[in-house]
Backbone as CSV, one residue per row, in Angstrom:
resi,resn,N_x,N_y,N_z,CA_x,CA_y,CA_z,C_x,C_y,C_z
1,UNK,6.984,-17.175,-10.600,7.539,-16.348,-9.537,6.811,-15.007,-9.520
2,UNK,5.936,-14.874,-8.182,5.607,-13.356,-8.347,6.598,-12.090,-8.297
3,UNK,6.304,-10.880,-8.843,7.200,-9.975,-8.844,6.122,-8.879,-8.262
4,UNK,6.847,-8.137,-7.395,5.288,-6.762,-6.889,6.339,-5.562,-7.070
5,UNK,5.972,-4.982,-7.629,6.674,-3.081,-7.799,5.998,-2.142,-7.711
6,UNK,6.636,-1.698,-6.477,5.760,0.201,-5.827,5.993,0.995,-6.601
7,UNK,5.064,2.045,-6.927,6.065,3.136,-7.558,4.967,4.622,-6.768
8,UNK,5.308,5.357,-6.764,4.175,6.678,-5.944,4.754,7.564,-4.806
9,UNK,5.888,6.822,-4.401,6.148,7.479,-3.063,7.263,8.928,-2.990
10,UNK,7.157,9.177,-2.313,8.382,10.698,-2.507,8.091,11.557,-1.528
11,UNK,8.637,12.669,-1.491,8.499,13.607,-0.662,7.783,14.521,-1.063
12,UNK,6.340,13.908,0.326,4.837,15.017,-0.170,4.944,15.968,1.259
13,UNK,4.299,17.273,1.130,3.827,17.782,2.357,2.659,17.201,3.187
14,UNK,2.667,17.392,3.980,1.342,17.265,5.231,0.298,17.873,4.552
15,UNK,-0.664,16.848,4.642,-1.822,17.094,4.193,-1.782,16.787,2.498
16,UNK,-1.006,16.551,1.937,-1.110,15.954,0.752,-1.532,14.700,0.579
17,UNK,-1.659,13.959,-0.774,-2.465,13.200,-1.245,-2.099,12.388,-2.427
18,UNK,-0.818,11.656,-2.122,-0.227,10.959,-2.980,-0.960,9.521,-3.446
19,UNK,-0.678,9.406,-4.371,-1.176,7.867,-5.071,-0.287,7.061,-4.813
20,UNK,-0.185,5.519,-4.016,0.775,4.360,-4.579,0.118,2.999,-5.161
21,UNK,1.205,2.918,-5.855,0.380,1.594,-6.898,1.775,0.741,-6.834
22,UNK,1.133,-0.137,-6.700,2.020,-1.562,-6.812,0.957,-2.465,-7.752
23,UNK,2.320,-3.067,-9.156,1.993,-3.639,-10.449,2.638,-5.200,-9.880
24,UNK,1.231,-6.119,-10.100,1.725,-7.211,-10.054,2.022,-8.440,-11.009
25,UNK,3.044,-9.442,-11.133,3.306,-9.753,-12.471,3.379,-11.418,-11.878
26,UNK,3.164,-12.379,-12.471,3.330,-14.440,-12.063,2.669,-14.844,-11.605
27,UNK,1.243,-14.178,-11.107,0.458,-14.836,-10.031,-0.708,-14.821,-11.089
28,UNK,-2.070,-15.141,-10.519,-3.409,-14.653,-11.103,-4.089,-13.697,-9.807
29,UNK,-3.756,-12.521,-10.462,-3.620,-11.281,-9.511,-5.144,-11.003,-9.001
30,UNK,-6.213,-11.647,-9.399,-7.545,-11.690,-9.951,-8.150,-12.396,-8.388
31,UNK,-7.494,-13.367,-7.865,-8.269,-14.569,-6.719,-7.438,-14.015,-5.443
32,UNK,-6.293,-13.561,-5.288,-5.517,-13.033,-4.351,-5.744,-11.763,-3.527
33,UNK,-6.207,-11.903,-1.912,-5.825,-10.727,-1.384,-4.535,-9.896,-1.767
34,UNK,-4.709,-8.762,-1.528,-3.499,-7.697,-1.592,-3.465,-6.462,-0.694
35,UNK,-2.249,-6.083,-0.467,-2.806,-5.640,0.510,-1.057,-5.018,0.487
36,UNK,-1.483,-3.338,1.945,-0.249,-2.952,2.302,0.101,-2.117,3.383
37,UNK,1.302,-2.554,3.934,1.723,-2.785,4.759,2.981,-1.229,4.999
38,UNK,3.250,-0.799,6.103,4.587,0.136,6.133,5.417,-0.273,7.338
39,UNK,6.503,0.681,7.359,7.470,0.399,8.483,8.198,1.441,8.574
40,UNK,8.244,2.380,9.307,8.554,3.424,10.381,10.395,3.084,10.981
41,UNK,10.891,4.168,10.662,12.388,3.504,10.982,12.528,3.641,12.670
42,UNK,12.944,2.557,12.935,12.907,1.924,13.950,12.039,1.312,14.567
43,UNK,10.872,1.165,14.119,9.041,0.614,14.571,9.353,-0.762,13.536
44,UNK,8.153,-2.256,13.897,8.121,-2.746,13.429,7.220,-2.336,12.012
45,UNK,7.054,-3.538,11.061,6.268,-3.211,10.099,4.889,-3.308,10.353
46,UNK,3.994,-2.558,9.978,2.657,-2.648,10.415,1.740,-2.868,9.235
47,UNK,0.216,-3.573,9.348,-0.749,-3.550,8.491,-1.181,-2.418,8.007
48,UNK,-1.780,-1.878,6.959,-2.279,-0.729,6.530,-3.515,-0.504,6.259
49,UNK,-3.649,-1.396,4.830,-4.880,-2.162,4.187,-4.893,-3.005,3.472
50,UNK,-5.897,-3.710,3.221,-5.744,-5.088,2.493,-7.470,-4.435,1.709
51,UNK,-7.076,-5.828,0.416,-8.608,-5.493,0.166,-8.322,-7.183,-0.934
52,UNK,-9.499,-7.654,-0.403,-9.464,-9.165,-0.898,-9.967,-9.151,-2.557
53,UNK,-9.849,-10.470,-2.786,-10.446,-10.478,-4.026,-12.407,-10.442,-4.666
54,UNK,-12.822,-10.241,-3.569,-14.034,-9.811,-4.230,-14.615,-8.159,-4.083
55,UNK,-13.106,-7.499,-3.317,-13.402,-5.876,-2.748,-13.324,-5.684,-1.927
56,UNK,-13.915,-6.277,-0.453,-14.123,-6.344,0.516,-12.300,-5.451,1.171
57,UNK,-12.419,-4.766,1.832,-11.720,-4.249,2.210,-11.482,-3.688,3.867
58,UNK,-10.055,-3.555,4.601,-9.710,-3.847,6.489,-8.780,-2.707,6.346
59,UNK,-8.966,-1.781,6.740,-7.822,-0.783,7.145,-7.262,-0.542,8.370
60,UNK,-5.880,0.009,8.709,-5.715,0.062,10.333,-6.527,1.627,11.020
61,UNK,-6.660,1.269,11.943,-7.333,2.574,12.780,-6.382,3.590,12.479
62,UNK,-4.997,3.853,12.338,-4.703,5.236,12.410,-4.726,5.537,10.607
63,UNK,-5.217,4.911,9.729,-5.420,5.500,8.899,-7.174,5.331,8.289
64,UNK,-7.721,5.096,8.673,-9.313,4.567,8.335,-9.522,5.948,8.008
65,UNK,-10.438,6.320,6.752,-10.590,7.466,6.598,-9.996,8.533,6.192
66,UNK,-8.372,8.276,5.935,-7.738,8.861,5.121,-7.187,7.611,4.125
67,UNK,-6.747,7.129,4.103,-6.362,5.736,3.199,-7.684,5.197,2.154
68,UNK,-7.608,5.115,1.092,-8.654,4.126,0.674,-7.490,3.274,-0.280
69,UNK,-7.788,1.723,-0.286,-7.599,0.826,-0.972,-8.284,0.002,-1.873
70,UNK,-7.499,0.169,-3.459,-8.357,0.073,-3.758,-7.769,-1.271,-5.561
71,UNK,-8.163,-2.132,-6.811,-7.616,-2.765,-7.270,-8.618,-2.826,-8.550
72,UNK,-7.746,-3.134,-9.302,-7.502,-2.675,-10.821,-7.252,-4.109,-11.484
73,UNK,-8.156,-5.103,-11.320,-7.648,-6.764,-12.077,-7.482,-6.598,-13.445
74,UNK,-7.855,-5.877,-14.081,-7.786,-5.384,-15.774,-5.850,-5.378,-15.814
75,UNK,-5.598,-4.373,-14.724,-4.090,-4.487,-14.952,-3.123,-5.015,-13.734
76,UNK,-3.868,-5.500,-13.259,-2.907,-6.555,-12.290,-2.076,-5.240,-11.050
77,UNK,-3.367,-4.504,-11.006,-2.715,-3.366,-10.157,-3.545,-2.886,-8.591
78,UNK,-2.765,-2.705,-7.554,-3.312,-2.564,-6.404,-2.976,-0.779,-5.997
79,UNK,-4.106,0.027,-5.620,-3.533,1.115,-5.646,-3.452,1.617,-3.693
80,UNK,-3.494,2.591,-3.261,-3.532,3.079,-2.016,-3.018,4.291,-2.488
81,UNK,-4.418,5.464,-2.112,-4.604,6.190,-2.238,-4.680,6.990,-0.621
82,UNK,-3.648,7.986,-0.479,-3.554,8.590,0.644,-3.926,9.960,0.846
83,UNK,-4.946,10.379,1.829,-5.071,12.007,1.956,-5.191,12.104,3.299
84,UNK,-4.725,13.765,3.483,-4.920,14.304,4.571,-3.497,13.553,5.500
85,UNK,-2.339,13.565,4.551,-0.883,12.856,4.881,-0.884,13.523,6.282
86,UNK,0.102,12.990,7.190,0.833,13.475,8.557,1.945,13.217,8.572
87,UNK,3.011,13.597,9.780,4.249,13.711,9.187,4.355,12.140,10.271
88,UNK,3.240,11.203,10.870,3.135,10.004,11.760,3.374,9.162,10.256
89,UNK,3.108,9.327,9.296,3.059,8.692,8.190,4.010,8.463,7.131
90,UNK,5.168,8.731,7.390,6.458,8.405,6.887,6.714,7.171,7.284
91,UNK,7.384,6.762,6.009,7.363,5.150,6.134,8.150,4.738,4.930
92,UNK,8.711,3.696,4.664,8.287,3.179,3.561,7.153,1.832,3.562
93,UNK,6.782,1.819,2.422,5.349,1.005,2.195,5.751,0.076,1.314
94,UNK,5.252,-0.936,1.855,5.328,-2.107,1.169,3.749,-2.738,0.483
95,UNK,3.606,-2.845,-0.802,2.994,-4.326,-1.194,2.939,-5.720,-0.868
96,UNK,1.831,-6.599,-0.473,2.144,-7.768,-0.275,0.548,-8.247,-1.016
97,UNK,0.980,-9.767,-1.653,-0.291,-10.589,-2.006,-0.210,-11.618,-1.081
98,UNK,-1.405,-12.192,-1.131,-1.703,-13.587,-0.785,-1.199,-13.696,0.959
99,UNK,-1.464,-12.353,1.737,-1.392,-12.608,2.958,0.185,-12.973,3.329
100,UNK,1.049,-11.613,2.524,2.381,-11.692,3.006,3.362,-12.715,2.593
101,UNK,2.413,-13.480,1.460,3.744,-14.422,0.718,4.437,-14.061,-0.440
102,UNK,4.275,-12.875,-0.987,5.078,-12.433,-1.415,5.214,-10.881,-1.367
103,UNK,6.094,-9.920,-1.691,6.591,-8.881,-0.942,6.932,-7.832,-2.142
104,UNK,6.678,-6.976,-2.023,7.400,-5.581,-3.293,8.386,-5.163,-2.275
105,UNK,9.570,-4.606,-3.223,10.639,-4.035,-2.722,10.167,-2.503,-1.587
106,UNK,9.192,-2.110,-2.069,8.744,-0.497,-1.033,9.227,0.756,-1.855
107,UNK,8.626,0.995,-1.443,8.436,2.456,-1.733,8.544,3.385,-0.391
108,UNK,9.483,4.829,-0.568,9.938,5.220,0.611,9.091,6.557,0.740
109,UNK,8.273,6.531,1.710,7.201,7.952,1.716,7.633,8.798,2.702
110,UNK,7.835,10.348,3.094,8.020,10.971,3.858,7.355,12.053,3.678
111,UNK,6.853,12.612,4.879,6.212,12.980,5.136,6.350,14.701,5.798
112,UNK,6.866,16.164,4.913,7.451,16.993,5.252,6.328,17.823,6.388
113,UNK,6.954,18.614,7.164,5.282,19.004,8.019,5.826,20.437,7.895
């Protein structure tokens, strides 16, 4: 059974530059896209970034360039690294492997301006 856990998120100012990492545990974290995803209260959930298993990495247009994604197979860890925050960027954020088949609980980011 995979297990995915966020941990990074909180209340940053605009223009800050928080770290999130989601630790993954049942899978072979090593062959699996990963990737992440947010959701805006009342907006659906949206793509963020993904970054497959050989690196290769897809970000969405409103964050390309501030977002980098990025993974850690030594420890079964996916990070997303955020700068140059906006207050469009409150969310909570979710982890997902293997193209959304399995899910981390989120992490709740807001975004003070």
């Amino acid at each position: 059974q995979v297990q995915l856990v966020e941990s990074g998120g909180g209340l940053v100012q605009a223009g800050g530059s928080p770290r999130l990492s989601c630790v993954a545990s049942g899978s072979t974290f090593s062959v699996n896209t990963m990737g992440w995803s947010r959701q805006a209260p009342g907006k659906q959930r949206e793509s963020v970034a993904h970054i497959r298993s050989g690196g290769s990495t897809n970000y969405a247009d409103s964050v390309k360039g501030r977002f980098t994604i990025s993974r850690d197979n030594a420890k079964n860890t996916v990070y997303l690294q955020m700068n140059n925050l906006k207050p469009e960027d409150t969310a909570v954020y979710y982890c997902w492997m293997n193209w959304g088949s399995s899910w981390g609980q989120g992490t709740q980011v807001t975004i003070s301006s």
